[in-house]
C-alpha positions, -999 to +999 in steps of 0.1 A: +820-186+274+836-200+247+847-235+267+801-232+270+798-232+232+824-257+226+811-277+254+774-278+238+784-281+202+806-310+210+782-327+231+760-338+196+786-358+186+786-377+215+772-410+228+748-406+258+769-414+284+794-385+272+764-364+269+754-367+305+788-360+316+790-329+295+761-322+313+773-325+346+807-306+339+790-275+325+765-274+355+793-273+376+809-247+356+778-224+356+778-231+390+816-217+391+810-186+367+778-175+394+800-177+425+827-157+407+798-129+398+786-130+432+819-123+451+828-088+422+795-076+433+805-076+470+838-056+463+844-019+464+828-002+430+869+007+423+878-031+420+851-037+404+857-052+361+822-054+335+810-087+333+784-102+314+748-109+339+735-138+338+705-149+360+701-177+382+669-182+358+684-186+328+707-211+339+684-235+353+666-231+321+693-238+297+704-269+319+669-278+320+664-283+283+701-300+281+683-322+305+654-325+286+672-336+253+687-363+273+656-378+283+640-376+252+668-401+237+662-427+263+625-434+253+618-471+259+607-482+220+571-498+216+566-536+222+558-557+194+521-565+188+513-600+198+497-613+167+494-646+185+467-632+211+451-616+187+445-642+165+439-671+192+423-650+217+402-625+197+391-633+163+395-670+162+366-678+185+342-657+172+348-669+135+346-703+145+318-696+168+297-687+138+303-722+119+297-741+148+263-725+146+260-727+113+269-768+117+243-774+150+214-754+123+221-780+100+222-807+118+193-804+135+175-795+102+190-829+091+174-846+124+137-830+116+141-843+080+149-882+089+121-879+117+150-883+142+135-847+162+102-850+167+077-824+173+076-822+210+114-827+212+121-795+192+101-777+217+119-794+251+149-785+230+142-746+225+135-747+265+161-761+272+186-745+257+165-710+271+179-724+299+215-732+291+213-693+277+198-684+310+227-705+331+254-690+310+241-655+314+242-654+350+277-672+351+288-642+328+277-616+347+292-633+374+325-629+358+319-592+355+312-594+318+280-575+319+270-574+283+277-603+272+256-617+300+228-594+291+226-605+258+224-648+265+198-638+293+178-612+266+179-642+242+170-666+266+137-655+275+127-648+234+137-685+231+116-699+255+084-677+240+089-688+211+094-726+219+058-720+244+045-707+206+060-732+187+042-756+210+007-738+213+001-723+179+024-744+151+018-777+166-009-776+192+008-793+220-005-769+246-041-761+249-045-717+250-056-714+288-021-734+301+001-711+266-012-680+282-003-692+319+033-701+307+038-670+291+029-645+318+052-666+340+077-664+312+073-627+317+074-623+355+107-644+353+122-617+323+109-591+351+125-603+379+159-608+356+156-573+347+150-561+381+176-583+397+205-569+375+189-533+376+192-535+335+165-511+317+180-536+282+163-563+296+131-542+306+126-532+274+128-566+258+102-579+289+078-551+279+080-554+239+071-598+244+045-586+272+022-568+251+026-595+222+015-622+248-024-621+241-016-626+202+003-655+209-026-672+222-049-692+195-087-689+210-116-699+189-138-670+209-110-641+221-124-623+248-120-586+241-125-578+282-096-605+291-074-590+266-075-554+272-079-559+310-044-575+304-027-547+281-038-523+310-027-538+338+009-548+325+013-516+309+002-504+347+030-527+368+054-518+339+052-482+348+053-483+383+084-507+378+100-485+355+098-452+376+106-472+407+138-486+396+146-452+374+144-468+338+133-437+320+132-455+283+113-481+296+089-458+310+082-442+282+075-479+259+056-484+284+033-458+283+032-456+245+032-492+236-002-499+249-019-482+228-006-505+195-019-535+208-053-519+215-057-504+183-045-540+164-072-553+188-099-530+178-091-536+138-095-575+143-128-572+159-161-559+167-157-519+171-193-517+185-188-544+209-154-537+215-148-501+224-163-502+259-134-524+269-104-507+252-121-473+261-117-483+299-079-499+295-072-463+277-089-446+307-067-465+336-033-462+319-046-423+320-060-426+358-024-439+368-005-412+354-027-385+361-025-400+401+012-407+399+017-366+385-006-350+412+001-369+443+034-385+439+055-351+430+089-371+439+085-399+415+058-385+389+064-388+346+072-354+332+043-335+327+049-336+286+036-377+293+008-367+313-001-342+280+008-365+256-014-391+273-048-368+275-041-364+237-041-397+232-070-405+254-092-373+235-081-394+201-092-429+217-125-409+226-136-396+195-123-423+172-147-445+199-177-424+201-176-390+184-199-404+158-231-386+149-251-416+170-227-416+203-221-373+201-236-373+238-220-400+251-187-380+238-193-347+247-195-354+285-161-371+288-144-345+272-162-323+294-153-345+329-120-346+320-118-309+307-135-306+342-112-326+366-081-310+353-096-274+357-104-282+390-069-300+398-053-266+384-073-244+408-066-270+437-029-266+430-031-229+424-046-225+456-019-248+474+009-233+458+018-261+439+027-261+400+000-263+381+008-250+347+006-291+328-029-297+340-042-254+333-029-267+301-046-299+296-076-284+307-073-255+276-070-285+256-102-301+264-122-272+265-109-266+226-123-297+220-154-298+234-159-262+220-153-272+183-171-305+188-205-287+207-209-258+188-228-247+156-198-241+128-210-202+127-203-199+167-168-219+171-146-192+157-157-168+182-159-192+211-123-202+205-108-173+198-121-161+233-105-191+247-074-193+230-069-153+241-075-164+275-049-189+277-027-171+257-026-145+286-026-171+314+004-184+299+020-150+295+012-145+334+024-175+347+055-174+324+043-213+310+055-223+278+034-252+275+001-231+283+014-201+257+020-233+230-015-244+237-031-212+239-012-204+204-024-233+194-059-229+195-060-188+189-046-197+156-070-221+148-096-195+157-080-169+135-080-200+108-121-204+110-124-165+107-103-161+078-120-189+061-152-176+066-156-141+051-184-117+061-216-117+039-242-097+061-233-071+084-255-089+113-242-120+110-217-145+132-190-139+105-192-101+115-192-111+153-165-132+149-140-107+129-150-080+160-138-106+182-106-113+164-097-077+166-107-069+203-087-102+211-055-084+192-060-056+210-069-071+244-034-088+239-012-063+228-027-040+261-021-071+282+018-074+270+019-041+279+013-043+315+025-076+318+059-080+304+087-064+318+109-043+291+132-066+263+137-068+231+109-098+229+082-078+242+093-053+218+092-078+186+056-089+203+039-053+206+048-047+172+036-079+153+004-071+171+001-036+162+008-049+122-015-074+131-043-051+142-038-027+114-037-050+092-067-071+098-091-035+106-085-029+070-095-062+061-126-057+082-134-028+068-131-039+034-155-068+040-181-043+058-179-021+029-184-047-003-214-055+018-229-023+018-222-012-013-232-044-030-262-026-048-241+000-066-220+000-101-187-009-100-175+025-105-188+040-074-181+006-059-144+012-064-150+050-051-161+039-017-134+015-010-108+038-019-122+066+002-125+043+027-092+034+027-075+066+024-100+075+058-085+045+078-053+052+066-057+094+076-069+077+108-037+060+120-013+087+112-039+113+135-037+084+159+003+082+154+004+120+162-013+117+188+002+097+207+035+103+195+045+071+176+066+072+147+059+037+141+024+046+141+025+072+117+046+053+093+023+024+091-009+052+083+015+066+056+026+036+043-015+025+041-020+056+018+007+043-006-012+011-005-043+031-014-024+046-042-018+011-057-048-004-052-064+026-074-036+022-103-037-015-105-069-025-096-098+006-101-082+021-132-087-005-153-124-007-142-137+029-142-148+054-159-124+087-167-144+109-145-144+080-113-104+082-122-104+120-117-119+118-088-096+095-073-067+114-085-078+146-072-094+134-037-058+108-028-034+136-040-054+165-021-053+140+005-014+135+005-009+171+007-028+174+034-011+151+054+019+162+044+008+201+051-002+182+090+032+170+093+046+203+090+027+213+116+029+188+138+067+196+139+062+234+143 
């Protein structure tokens, strides 16, 4: 062992072909010491002498980290950076790139000064260096330099609109029938770029100089029919286009977009004249994706477009004709479509297909057409019927986007009720608060049954319960000021504090009866509210005999209950 240690301590000193020969004389020398341990273990136990073990193990680890610390010194060290390629190669052309530019802008605003480049030569110019843009992108991409080529054909198409505007609208070299012809062919050749090298990039920048096309055009009379006829039908091909090839971003411009050009139409002109035209481009951009979601499942937009879209088309509708002199004309296409889409969900229902988007859609018109046909005094109970309706749908069918719209409009219901407070007991105020609390109850009865057993159905029961209790005692305020409107304030203050104490007696018999202890905290916790409502609010208001009586008839009251708890448990 010692001629080991001397072996390995030595070997630091050494150059690194010593080391590897230290290396291989001690692995020949473990090698020895193993066959000598080997052959004592075969003699008789007499013969045998105590040596130190060692495993087979540990020497092929020992020698492999002496091997290891070899290897680690005859690392190849890191080649110098060549400063030349970097300079030459990299950074020089695109400095230089930029002055040449910056020389060919001012020489050619030099040529425009002396009169050398004419009008119509600055525009053969713009084309034709579209086209040198054009040549050089295909060679790129050729070359397998993808974006680089992406970006000379990108810019070659905005160059060659803007030389077809220069041409129509700064100088007037190109009457607006032949402009509008060049730039839709323009377009289709952007289209077929984009589609040839399957790049969404170039899609995008074909459908954002699409839509600008028909304000690019200078017309003394602009026909609103001609340009909205147009919007539609590219944003139509740009869809199909876009879901055919996959280009999900440019689906989505493509829905959207339209509807900026429309609206900058409708601003610049006639609204009365004008709405029948954008009204119908709005209603075929919605015809396409309603057809494309219903009976082309493998290629159709997520159904949060198709929403989005109705949404859309309800705004175009009203901002159109939800005026006080069009309201019929309104009211039945909220209604067809409200309509279709109920039908549609039943149709799909009944084939087994999903139909949660258009159940959805469907709650959504009827909302609208609710709020927009009914008197203000009946939409709060109408809606609050509806909204409890699709809130349980959605619960059934497990659909977030139905719960989201039935939660929607329940809480506008509960919104219109709040906001209108009872003042006469027959009235639609007092209809609509019984409706808000049978709809509470309806739902918490329906979660019940419904929903299987977690910790969310638990969280739901019990913000309805709070929920119901709370709003009865609200109720029952409201029906109480009413009736006793004609007396003082004293015994005003006596009723409502009796009446509370009753309600609150009322929960905790209920509680014990059905063996809550939620339940009967909530009905003792109500009698502590009582308590403060008669310190800080009647107190100050009555008369010393009115306070007695409250004092006496809450703490007889709390010993009551108290004295039925007691008994409850015996």
């Amino acid at each position: 062992m010692e001629v080991l240690i001397h072996f390995i301590v030595g070997g630091v000193s050494m150059d690194l072909d010593l080391r590897v020969e230290a290396l291989e004389k001690k692995i020949k020398h473990l090698e020895y010491q193993l066959s000598t341990l080997l052959e004592k273990e075969n003699k008789p136990p007499e013969h045998q002498t105590r040596t130190t073990n060692i495993s087979p193990e540990i020497i092929e680890h020992m020698a492999q980290q002496l091997d290891n610390g070899v290897h680690k010194q005859v690392e190849q060290p890191a080649p110098p950076k060549d400063w030349e390629h970097l300079i030459a190669r990299v950074w020089l052309p695109r400095i230089f790139i930029v002055v040449f530019l910056l020389g060919v802008l001012w020489g050619f605003t030099a040529a425009v000064n002396a009169g050398i480049i004419t009008q119509p030569i600055r525009c053969i110019l713009g084309i034709v260096v579209a086209g040198i843009m054009y040549w050089q992108g295909e060679a790129q991409i050729r070359r397998n330099r993808i974006a680089l080529g992406q970006v000379l054909l990108g810019g070659s198409i905005g160059v060659l609109i803007l030389s077809l505007f220069a041409a129509h609208m700064l100088f007037g070299l190109i009457p607006s029938g032949f402009a509008f012809l060049l730039y839709v062919v323009s377009i289709g050749l952007s289209v077929y770029t984009a589609l040839h090298h399957r790049s969404q990039a170039l899609m995008i920048i074909t459908l954002l100089a699409g839509y600008l096309v028909p304000f690019l055009v200078d017309t003394a009379k602009p026909n609103v029919w001609i340009f909205a006829g147009y919007e539609a039908l590219f944003s139509i091909a740009m869809i199909l286009l876009s879901l055919r090839y996959s280009f999900q971003a440019a689906y989505f411009i493509a829905f959207g977009v339209l509807h900026l050009p429309l609206l900058v139409g409708l601003i610049n002109g006639n609204e009365s004249e004008n709405r029948a035209a954008i009204i119908i481009a709005v209603f075929l951009q919605h015809i396409l994706l309603y057809m494309l979601s219903t009976f082309k499942s493998k290629d159709s937009p997520k159904h949060i477009t198709l929403y989005m879209s109705f949404g859309l088309l309800a705004a175009w509708m009203y901002g159109l004709y939800g005026d006080s002199t069009d309201r019929v004309t309104y009211e039945w296409m909220i209604a067809f479509w409200s309509l279709l889409y109920s039908a549609t969900a039943l149709w799909l229902f009944s084939q087994k297909k999903a139909f949660s988007v258009y159940l959805s859609i469907a709650t959504f018109g009827w909302f609208l057409w609710l709020i927009y046909v009914l008197h203000s005094d009946q939409v709060s109970a109408a809606i609050l019927v509806e909204g409890t309706i699709a809130l349980c749908l959605g619960i059934k069918l497990n659909s977030k986007l139905q719960q989201i719209t039935g939660t929607f409009a329940y809480l506008i219901g509960i919104s219109s009720v709040l906001l209108h407070p009872i003042q006469e007991i027959f009235s639609a105020e007092s209809f609509a608060w019984l409706v808000l609390v049978a709809s509470i109850g309806s739902l918490y009865v329906f979660s019940h049954i419904t929903l299987e057993e977690s910790r969310g159905k638990s969280e739901l029961k019990l913000l309805l319960l709070w929920s119901e209790s709370i709003l009865c005692l609200i109720f029952i305020t409201q029906i109480t000021n009413v009736l006793t409107r004609t007396l003082t304030i004293d015994y005003q203050h006596l009723v409502l504090s009796a009446v509370w104490a009753v309600y609150a007696i009322l929960v905790i018999i209920i509680g014990l009866t059905i063996k809550k202890p939620k339940v009967r905290l909530a009905g003792i916790l109500f009698l502590f509210v009582t308590l403060v409502k008669i310190i800080f609010i009647d107190l100050p208001d009555v008369s010393t005999a009115i306070r007695a009586i409250l004092f006496i008839g809450l703490g007889s009251i709390g010993v009551a209950v108290s004295r039925l708890f007691y008994k409850f448990k015996g």
